[in-house]
Structure formats: C-alpha cells, structure tokens
TITIRO-668876 format. One record per residue (C-alpha): residue in three letters; x, y, z. Coordinates in steps of 0.5 Angstrom, whole numbers, m for minus. Layout:
N
REC   residu      px      py      pz
REC      ALA       X       Y       Z
...
//
This chain:
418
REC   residu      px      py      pz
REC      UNK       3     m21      37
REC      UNK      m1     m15      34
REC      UNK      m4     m20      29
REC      UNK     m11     m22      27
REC      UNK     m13     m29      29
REC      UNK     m12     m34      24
REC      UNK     m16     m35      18
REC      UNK     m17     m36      12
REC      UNK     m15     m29       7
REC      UNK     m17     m32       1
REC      UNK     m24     m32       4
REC      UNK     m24     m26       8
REC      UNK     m20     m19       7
REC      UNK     m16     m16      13
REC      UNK     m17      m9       9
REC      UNK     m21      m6       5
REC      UNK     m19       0       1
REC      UNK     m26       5      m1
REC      UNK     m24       9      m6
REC      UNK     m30      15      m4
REC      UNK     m28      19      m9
REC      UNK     m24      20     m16
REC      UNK     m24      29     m14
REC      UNK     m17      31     m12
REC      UNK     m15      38     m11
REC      UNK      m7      36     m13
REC      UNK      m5      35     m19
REC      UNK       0      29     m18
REC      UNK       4      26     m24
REC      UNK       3      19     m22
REC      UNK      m4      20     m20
REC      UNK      m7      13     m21
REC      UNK     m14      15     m20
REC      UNK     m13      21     m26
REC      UNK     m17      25     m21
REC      UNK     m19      32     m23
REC      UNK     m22      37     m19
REC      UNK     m30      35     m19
REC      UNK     m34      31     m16
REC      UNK     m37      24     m20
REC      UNK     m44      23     m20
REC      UNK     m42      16     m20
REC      UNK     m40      15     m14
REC      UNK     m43      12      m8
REC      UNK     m48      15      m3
REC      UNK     m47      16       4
REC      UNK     m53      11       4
REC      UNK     m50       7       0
REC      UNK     m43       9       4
REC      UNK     m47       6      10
REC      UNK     m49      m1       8
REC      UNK     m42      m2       6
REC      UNK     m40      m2      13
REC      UNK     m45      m7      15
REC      UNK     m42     m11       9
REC      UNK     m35     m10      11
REC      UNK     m38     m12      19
REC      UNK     m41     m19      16
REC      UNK     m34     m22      16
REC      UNK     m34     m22      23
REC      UNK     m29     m21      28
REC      UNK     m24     m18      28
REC      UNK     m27     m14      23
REC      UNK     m23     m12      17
REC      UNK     m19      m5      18
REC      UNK     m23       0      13
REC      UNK     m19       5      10
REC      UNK     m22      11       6
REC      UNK     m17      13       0
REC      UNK     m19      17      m7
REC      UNK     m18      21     m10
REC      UNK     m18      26      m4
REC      UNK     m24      24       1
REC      UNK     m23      31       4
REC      UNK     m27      34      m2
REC      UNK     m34      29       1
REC      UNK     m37      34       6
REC      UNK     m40      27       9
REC      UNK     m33      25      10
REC      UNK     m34      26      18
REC      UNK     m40      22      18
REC      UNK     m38      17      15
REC      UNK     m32      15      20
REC      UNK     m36      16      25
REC      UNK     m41      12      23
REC      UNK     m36       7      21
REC      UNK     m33       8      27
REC      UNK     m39       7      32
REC      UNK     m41      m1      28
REC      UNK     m35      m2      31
REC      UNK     m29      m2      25
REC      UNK     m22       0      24
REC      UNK     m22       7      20
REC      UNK     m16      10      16
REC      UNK     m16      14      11
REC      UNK     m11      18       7
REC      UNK     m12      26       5
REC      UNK      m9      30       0
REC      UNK      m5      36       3
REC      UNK      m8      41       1
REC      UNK     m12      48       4
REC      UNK     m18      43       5
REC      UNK     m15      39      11
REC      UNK     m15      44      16
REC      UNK     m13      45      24
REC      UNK     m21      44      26
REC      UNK     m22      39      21
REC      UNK     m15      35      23
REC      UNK     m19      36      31
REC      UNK     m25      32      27
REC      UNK     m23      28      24
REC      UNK     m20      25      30
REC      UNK     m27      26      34
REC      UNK     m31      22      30
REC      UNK     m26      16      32
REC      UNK     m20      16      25
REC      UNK     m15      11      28
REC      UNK     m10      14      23
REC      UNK      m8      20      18
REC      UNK      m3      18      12
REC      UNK      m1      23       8
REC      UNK       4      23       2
REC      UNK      11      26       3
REC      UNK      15      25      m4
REC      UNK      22      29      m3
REC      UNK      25      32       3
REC      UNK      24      40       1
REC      UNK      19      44      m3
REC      UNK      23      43     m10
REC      UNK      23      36     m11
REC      UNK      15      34      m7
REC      UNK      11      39     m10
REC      UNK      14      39     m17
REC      UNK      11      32     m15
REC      UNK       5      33     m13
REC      UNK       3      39     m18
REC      UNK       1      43     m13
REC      UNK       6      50     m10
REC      UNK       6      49      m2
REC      UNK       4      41      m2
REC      UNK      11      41       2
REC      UNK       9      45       7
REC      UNK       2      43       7
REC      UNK       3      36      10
REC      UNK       9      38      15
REC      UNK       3      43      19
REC      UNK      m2      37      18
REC      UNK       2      32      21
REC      UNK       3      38      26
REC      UNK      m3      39      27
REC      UNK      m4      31      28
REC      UNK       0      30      33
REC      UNK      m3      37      38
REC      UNK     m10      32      37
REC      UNK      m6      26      39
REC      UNK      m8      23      32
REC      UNK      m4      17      29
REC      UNK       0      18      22
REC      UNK       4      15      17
REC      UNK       7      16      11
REC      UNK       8      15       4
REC      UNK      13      15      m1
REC      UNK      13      14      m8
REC      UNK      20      11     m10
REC      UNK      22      14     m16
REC      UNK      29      16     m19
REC      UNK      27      22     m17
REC      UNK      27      21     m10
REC      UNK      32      16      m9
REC      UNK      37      21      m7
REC      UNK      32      24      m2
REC      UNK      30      19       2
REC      UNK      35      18       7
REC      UNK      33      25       9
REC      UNK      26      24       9
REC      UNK      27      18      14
REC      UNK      31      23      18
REC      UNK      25      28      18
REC      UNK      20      23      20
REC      UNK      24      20      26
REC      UNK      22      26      30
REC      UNK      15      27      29
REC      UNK      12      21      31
REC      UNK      10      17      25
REC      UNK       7       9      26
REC      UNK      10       7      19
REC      UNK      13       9      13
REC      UNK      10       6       7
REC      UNK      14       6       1
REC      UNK      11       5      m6
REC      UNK      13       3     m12
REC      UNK      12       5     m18
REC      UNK       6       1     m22
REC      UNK       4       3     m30
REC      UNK      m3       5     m28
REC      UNK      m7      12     m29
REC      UNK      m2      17     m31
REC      UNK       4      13     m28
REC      UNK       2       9     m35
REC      UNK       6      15     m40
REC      UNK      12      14     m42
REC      UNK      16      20     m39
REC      UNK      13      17     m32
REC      UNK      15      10     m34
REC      UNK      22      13     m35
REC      UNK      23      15     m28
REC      UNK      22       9     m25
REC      UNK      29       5     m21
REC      UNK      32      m2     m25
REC      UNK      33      m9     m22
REC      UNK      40      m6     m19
REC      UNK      38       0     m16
REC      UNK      31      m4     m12
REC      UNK      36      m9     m10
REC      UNK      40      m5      m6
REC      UNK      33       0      m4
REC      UNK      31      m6      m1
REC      UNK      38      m8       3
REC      UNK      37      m1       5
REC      UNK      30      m2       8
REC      UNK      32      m8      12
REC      UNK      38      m4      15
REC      UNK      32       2      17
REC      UNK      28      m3      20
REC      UNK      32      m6      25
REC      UNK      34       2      27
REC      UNK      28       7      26
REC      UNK      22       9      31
REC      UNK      18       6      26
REC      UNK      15       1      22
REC      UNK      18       1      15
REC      UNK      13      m3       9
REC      UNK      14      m4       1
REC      UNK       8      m1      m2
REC      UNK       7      m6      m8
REC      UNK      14      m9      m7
REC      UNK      12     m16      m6
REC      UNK      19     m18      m8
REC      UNK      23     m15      m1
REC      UNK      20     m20       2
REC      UNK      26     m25       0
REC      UNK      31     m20       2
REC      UNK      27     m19       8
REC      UNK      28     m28       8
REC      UNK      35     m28       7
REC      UNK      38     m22      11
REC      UNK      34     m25      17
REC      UNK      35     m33      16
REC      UNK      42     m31      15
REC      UNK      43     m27      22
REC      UNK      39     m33      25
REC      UNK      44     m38      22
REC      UNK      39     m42      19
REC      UNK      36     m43      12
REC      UNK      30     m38       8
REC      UNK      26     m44       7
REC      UNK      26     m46      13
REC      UNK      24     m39      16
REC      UNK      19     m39      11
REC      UNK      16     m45      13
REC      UNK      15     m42      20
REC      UNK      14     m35      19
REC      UNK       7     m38      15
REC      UNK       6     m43      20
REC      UNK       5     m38      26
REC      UNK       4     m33      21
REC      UNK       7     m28      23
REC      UNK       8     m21      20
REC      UNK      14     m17      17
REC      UNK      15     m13      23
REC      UNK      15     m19      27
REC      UNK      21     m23      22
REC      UNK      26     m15      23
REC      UNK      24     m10      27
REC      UNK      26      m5      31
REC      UNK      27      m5      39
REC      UNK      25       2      38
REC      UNK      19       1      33
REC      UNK      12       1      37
REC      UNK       9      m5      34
REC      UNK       3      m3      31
REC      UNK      m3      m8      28
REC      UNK       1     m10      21
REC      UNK      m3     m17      16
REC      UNK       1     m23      17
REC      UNK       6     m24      11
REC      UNK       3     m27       4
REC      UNK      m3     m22       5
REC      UNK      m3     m18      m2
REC      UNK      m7     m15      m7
REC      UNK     m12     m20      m8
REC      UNK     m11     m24      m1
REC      UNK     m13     m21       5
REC      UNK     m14     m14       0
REC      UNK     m20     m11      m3
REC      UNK     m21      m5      m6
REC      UNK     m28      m2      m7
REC      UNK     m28       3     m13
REC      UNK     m31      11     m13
REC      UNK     m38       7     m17
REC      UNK     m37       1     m13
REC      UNK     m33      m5     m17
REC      UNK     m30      m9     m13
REC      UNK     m23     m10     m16
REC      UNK     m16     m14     m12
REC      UNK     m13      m7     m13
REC      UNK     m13       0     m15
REC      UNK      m7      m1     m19
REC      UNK     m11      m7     m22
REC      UNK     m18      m6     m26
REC      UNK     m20     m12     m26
REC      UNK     m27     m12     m24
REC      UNK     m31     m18     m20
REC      UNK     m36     m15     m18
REC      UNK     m41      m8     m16
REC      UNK     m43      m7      m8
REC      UNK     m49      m4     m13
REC      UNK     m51     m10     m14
REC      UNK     m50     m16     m10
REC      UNK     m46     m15      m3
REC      UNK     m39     m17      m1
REC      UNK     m41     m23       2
REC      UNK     m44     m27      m4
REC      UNK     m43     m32      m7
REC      UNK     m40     m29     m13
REC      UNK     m35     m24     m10
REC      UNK     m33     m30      m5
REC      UNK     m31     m34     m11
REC      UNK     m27     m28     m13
REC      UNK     m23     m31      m7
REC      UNK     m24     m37      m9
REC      UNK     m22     m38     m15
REC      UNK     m15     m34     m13
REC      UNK     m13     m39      m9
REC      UNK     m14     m45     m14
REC      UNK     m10     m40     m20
REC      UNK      m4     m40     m15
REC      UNK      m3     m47     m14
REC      UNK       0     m50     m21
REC      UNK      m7     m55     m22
REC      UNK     m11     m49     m23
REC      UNK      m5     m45     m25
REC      UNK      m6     m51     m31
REC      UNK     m13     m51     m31
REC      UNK     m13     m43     m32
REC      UNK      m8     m45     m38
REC      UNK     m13     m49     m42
REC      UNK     m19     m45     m41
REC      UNK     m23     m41     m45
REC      UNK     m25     m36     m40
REC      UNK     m28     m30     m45
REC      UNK     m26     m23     m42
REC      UNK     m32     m17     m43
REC      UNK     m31     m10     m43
REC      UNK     m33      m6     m37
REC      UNK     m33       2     m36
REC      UNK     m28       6     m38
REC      UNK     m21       2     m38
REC      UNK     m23      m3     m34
REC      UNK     m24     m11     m35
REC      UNK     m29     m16     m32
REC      UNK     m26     m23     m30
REC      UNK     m30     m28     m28
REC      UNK     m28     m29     m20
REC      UNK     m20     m28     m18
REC      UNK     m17     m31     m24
REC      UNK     m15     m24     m24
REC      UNK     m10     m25     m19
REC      UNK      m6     m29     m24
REC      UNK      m5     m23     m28
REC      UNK      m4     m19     m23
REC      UNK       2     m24     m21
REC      UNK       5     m26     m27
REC      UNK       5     m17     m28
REC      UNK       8     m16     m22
REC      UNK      14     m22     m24
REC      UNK      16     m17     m30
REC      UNK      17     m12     m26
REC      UNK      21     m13     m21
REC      UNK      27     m18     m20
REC      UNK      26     m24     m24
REC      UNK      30     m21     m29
REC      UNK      35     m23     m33
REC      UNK      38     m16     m31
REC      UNK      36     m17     m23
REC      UNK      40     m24     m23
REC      UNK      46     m21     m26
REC      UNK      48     m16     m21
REC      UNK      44     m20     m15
REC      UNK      50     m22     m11
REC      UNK      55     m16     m14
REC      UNK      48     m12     m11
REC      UNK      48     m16      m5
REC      UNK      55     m16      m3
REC      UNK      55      m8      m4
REC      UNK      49      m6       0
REC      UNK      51     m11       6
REC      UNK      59      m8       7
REC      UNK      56       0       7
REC      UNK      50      m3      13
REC      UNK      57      m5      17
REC      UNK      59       3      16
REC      UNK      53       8      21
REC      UNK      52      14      22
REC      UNK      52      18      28
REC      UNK      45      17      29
REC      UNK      46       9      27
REC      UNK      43      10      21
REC      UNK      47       7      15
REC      UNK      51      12      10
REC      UNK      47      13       4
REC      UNK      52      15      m2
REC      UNK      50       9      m6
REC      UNK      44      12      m7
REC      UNK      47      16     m12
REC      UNK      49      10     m15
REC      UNK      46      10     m23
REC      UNK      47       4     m27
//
C-alpha cells in the first residue's frame, strides 16, 4: 500500500501547495491566479521560502508532499534552490511549470538534479488549435510535448493536467492516447471552478452540465481499469460515488459498505479501481480535499484551504503553520462537518472581515463549509443531476461494454450535448 501511515488529516496536511509567484509568461483564459508577466514584490523571500520548509518538516513524518505551483515557478531565478533545499531537509517536492521558452533542456536536467520527484505540465486539447487557443500562447502545444521529452531523456517523472471544459470534451479520448505512450504517472483532470478569470461569464459558459459530468465520470472509471497510468478528478469530489458505485457493484457488494471499509483501511482511490497496467504511485487516502489534508500557501503568504478558495486563516509572516491558530483552522473544520458543528456554525454570529484584494479572512476552518456547500452546487446534486442520473448511468455502462482495438472504450458519446 503507497499510502501514508495513519493519521489524522484534519491536523496535518498530506500537501501543501506554495504558490511561489503569480508572474506567468501564458496568458490562459481560465487562469485562477490572474497571473501577468511580472514578478510581485509581495511575494515570499527565498529565505522566507526556507523557513517554510522547516514548517512543512515540523509535522513530522512522513512529511507532507511539498508542491510548487504559480503563476509559473520558472519566472523565480531561485527556483533551483529552492528544491534542493527542500530536497536536502528531507521532502517530497513537485511542481507544476508553465510551458513556455523559459523551461528549457538544461533547465529540465536541473530541475531533475536538484532532486524534483515530478514535473506536471498542462495539456488542454489534443492539437495546437484547441490547446494554445487555451493557454494564450502560440507554440504552448509543442512546447510541452518537447518538455515531457525532455523529461523522460533526464529520467524525471511527469503528469498531466487537463482542465475539463465543453471546449475539450471531445479531445480527451485522444489525449488519453497522446499520453499513454510517454510515460506519465497520472493524468489529472480539473474541473472548472469560478475563480480569477474562470469567474467571467463567457468562461463560465464553457463549463459541461449535470449529464455531460455523469457520463466524464463513468468514462474515467472505464480509463482507470485500462490506462498505464493513474487517472484523478482535479476539484470533482463527486466521482467518488461513481467510483463507489461501479466498484461495489463489480464486487457484488453495497456502496455503504465499500465505503466503510475503504475508510477503515483507508485506502486511496487508485486502490478501490485501477488498473493492472498502472504503476502505483504514492496517492492521499480517500476523503482528503481541499481543506483536509490540503493547504495551499499563497504567493504573500496566506494559508488558505484552496487556491480555488481565498479564505484566508492565517499568514506564515506572522505565525507558523504549526500554531495554535492555524492548527485550529483544521479543527474547527473537522467540527463544521459534523451536524453538531454544522448547527452550532448555523446559530453563530462569526463576523467576516475583508482582507486584500478579494480575499476574505475566517476564523479557523469554518471556510470548509463554505467550500462544501459551494461544491455541492456545482456538481450533481441538482435537480438537473437527479433526473438523468439513471438514463446517464445506464448510457454510459453499455458504451463500456463496446472497446476499442486498444481496449479503451468508443467515445461517440462525448459528442453528445444536452
């Protein structure tokens, strides 16, 4: 089993996510950072980077997985030294760059000689048009296929993400097949949240409805039990009752019941479905989220649940991750999620301050039931979601029994729009 040892996530994260800087070089129209070309002076110091680090190795091990995101890390000239100094106290480090000129062939050999576990890199359609159209940027596309080239010639691990939106739905059977021959560990697929540009009504528009995420979901259990890699939902917490469901129901036994036991031995997703062919990769049991087992450390420093959530609990600047104050940004979560805290949330009178530009600070975790009854109206508790459930379900299970040459399933229900 790849997983951690047992322990309590509502106190401790499995990751944390350090966004080093909001510059980026694209110009992607989803972008939830709003990221522009230059640098913030906001934002932390390499010093300031390294007593990070020590906070992060304070929880103890095994310590949490350490990933660098942005904005574009690439645009820190430190960011070299920043993983090997992660690197050398002992953690985990990941990080997801922008493909652009700045991640070179001697930069790839770098980054994999100062000790960086994974490169993840965004892949958005399955040619030039629909990806750089995307991204913003003309020669995206053929930018990241070279870098995960040049990853595998440096023996460094990679994974892909993909933002799911009408735009690509068509495209992702294809990019499954780009994929599958160049190694990747795991393909995540996020799903469209409302935040930094995403928030603009013509970006809201091209996000997919109730019907279109049933059957994306029933399609990524099919991948799951076929694809060399790992597959994951990205911000799709509702897969896992498709993922309960299909599997109970191969099991022949009920989805409570796998549920119960999946959390008692806290197992992962890939260890519910997967695939034979799939090389098992260190994955966070089932049930961790943003909010549990996440944090995410702002470009200045907030501690907040999410990047897809400013909520803000804290600042590193001015206590640690490990005080008391952040600590209880855990613990209060874990007591807003039981119905006696979800009521006592209810009748409190918790006063909300404003706190930089579009954020908000909260006292503790109390955030996480925001975060979940706005995930709920996302996805498929809708009224929408309820009526074609079983019409949805039953569609997408008899196109699994149709396969491929490759033993993929046919994908002409993709081109299906409600």
């Amino acid at each position: 089993m790849l997983t951690e040892t047992s322990m309590d996530f509502n106190l401790r994260p499995f990751t944390v996510v350090w966004e080093t800087t909001r510059a980026c070089d694209l110009a992607c129209v989803h972008c939830r950072a709003e990221a522009n070309a230059q640098r913030s002076a906001a934002e932390l110091s390499f010093e300031e980077a390294q007593e990070l680090v020590h906070a992060i190795k304070a929880f103890g091990k095994p310590y949490p997985l350490f990933i660098l995101t942005g904005g574009d890390p690439a645009k820190r000239t430190d960011i070299f030294d920043i993983i090997a100094d992660a690197r050398g106290e002992g953690l985990r480090v990941a990080m997801t760059p922008s493909a652009t000129p700045l991640i070179t062939r001697t930069a790839v050999r770098r980054f994999a000689d100062a000790g960086l576990v994974r490169l993840a890199l965004s892949l958005d359609g399955k040619n030039s048009l629909t990806h750089d159209s995307f991204r913003g940027v003309a020669g995206s596309f053929s930018r990241t296929l070279q870098i995960l080239d040049w990853c595998r010639e440096f023996g460094l691990e990679t994974q892909i993400h993909t933002t799911v939106t009408r735009h690509v739905l068509d495209d992702l059977p294809a990019i499954a097949t780009m994929i599958r021959h160049r190694g990747i560990k795991l393909w995540a697929l996020f799903l469209l949240i409302a935040v930094g540009r995403a928030a603009r009504p013509e970006i809201r528009r091209l996000n997919i409805n109730a019907r279109q995420f049933e059957l994306l979901f029933h399609w990524l259990y099919d991948l799951t039990k076929s694809a060399p890699f790992d597959v994951t939902p990205r911000e799709g917490y509702h897969y896992r009752r498709v993922l309960l469901q299909r599997r109970a129901a191969e099991l022949g036994v009920t989805a409570e019941d796998l549920l119960a036991n999946a959390e008692k031995k806290e197992w992962t997703p890939a260890e519910l479905a997967s695939s034979t062919q799939a090389t098992r990769i260190v994955r966070a049991p089932l049930g961790v989220n943003d909010g549990k087992g996440i944090l995410f450390v702002s470009h200045q420093g907030d501690v907040q649940p999410s990047g897809f959530l400013n909520l803000i609990g804290g600042n590193i600047r001015s206590e640690p991750l490990t005080s008391t104050e952040i600590r209880r940004y855990s613990c209060e979560c874990e007591t807003t999620r039981s119905s006696k805290g979800s009521a006592a949330y209810a009748n409190s009178k918790i006063s909300v301050a404003a706190a930089g530009r579009g954020r908000t600070r909260l006292p503790a975790m109390r955030c996480r039931a925001i975060l979940t009854a706005s995930i709920n109206r996302l996805v498929g508790r809708t009224k929408a979601a309820t009526r074609t459930d079983k019409a949805a379900r039953i569609f997408a299970l008899r196109k699994a029994k149709r396969r491929s040459s490759d033993g993929t399933a046919h994908f002409a229900w993709l081109r299906l729009r409600a």
